[in-house]
N, C-alpha and C positions, 0 to 999 in steps of 0.2 A: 504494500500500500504506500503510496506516494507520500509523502510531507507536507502539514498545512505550509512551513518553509519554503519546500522545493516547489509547492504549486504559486505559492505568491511568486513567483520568481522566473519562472519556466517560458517567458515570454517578457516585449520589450515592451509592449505596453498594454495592460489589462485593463484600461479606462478606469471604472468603478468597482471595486468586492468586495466580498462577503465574508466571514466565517462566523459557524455557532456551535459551539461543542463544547466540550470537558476536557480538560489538561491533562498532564500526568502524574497530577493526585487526586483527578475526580472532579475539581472546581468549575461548575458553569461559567463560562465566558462568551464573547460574540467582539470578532472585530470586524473595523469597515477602513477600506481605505480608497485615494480618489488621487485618480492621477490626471495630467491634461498636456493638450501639444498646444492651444489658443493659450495668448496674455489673457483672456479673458477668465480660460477654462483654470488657470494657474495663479489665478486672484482670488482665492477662496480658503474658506478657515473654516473648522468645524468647532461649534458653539454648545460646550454642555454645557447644562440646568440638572434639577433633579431628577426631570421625568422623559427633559428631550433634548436630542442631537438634532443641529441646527448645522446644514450647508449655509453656508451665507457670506458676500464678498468681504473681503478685507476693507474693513472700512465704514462697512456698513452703506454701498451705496444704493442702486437701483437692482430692485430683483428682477432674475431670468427666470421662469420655474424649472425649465431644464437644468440648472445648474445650481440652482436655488431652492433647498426643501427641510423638510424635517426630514434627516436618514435614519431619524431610532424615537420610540415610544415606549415607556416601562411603565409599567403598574405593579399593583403588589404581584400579581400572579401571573402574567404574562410578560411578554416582550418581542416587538417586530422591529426588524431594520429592513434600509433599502435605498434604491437610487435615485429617489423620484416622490412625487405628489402621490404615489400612491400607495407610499405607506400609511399619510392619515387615512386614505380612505381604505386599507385593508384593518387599522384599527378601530375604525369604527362599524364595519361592519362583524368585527370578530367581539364586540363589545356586546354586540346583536346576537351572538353566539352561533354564527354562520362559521361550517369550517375553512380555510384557510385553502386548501385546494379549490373547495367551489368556488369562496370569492374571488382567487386568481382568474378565473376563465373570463371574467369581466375587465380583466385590463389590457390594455391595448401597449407597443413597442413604441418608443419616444417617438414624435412625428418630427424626426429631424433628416429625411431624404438629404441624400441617399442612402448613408447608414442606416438607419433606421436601429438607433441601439435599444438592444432589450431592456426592460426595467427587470432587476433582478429585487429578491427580498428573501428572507428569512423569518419566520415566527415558532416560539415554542411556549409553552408553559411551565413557569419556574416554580419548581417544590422542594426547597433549600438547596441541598445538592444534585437533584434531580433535573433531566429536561425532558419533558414529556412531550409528544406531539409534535414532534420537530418537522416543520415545514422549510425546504429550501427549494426556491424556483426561477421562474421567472416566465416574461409576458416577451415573444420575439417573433421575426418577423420570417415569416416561411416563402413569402410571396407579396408581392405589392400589398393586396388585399386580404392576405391571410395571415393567421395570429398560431405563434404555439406556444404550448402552456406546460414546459416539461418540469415537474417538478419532483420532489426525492419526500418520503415520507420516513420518520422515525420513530413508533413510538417510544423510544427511549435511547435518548442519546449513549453512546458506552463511554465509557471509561476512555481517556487519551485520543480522543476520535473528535473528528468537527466534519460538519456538511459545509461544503464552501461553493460559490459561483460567480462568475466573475462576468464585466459586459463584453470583455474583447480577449484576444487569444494572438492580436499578431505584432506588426510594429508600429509605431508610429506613420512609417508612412505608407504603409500598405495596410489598414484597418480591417480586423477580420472579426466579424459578432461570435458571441459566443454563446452564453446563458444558458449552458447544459450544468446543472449541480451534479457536483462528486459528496466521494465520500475520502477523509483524509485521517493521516496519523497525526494527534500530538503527542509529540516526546518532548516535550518542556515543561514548567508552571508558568503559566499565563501571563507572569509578571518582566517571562525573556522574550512575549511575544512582541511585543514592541519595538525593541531594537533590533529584533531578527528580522521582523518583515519589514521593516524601513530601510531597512541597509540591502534588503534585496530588488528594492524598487529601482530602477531607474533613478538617480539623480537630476538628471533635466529632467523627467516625467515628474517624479513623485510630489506634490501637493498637499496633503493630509494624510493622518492614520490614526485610529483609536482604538486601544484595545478597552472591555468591558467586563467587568466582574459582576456576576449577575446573581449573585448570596444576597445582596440584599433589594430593598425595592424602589432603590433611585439610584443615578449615575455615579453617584459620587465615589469616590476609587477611580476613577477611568484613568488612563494614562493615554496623551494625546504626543503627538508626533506630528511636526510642521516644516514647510521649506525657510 
């Protein structure tokens, strides 16, 4: 099984991703991190609170919602991340207590022709050290007009393991989508994921990174990483 590590890594530019899993003592965690080739796309900082991760420019100036979202939502007993506006609205419809797959089918891939990049996300249920229902997926584009919806189901996340998925898979100048979720090994504590996946990003690429300790039921703990 491959490395949440080596898959952060394994490519020159992975745009936007994912990971949600348990460490190598068992610890809930979830990171996200956000790469860009535009000044625009490489203007951007990620904003935690107690309950939500905020994409948002340096600066604080004009939002894009492409570039500009809430990427993570925590409650006591849940938790979704993601790349896009539609993580609120997979949080609110999971508040409805719709599952997490069905509401996927209803999102549609960023409308940014010709890419057309997938919105990836992640959602599980946190029960101390437990992740139950671990959803990893994403919303991509099969065809001008057609949508796929592949997504990874867990009822229980294992031990040293994380689902992760990523928007792209190729280089910077050759842009390839991606949004197929794996399944990966953690061999660390949560607390080396930080400087191991940042040091594997790309340098010009790399833009933001957050890892998240998900024991308790706000952000606080996170350990952020920035250009």
């Amino acid at each position: 099984m491959a490395t949440l590590v080596d898959v952060v890594g394994k490519c020159e530019y992975p745009g936007r991703g994912l990971a949600i899993g348990r460490d190598s003592d068992g610890l809930p965690f979830a990171a996200y991190w956000l790469t860009g080739r535009s000044p625009a796309s490489q203007q951007r900082e990620l904003v935690v609170s107690a309950e939500e991760i905020v994409v948002q420019e340096l600066g604080g100036g004009g939002a894009d919602e492409l570039r500009h979202y809430t990427a993570a939502i925590r409650t006591e007993d849940w938790f979704i991340v993601g790349n896009g506006t539609h993580v609120s609205e997979l949080a609110g419809t999971h508040a409805d207590c719709v599952d997490l797959q069905v509401a996927l089918r209803n999102i549609d891939y960023e409308p940014d022709p010709p890419i057309r990049t997938p919105r990836i996300f992640a959602g599980a249920v946190v029960e101390g050290p437990e992740l139950l229902d671990v959803v990893v997926g994403s919303a991509r584009s099969y065809s001008a007009d057609q949508v796929q919806h592949p997504s990874l189901f867990l009822r229980r996340s294992e031990e040293a393991t994380a689902g992760v998925v990523t928007t792209y898979s190729g280089t910077a100048a050759q842009v390839t989508t991606d949004g197929y979720p794996s399944v990966v090994s953690v061999k660390v504590e949560w607390e080396s994921l930080p400087d191991l996946l940042w040091s594997r990003l790309d340098p010009s690429l790399r833009v933001a990174l957050v890892v998240i300790p998900l024991l308790t039921d706000s952000f606080e703990g996170s350990i952020l990483r920035a250009r």
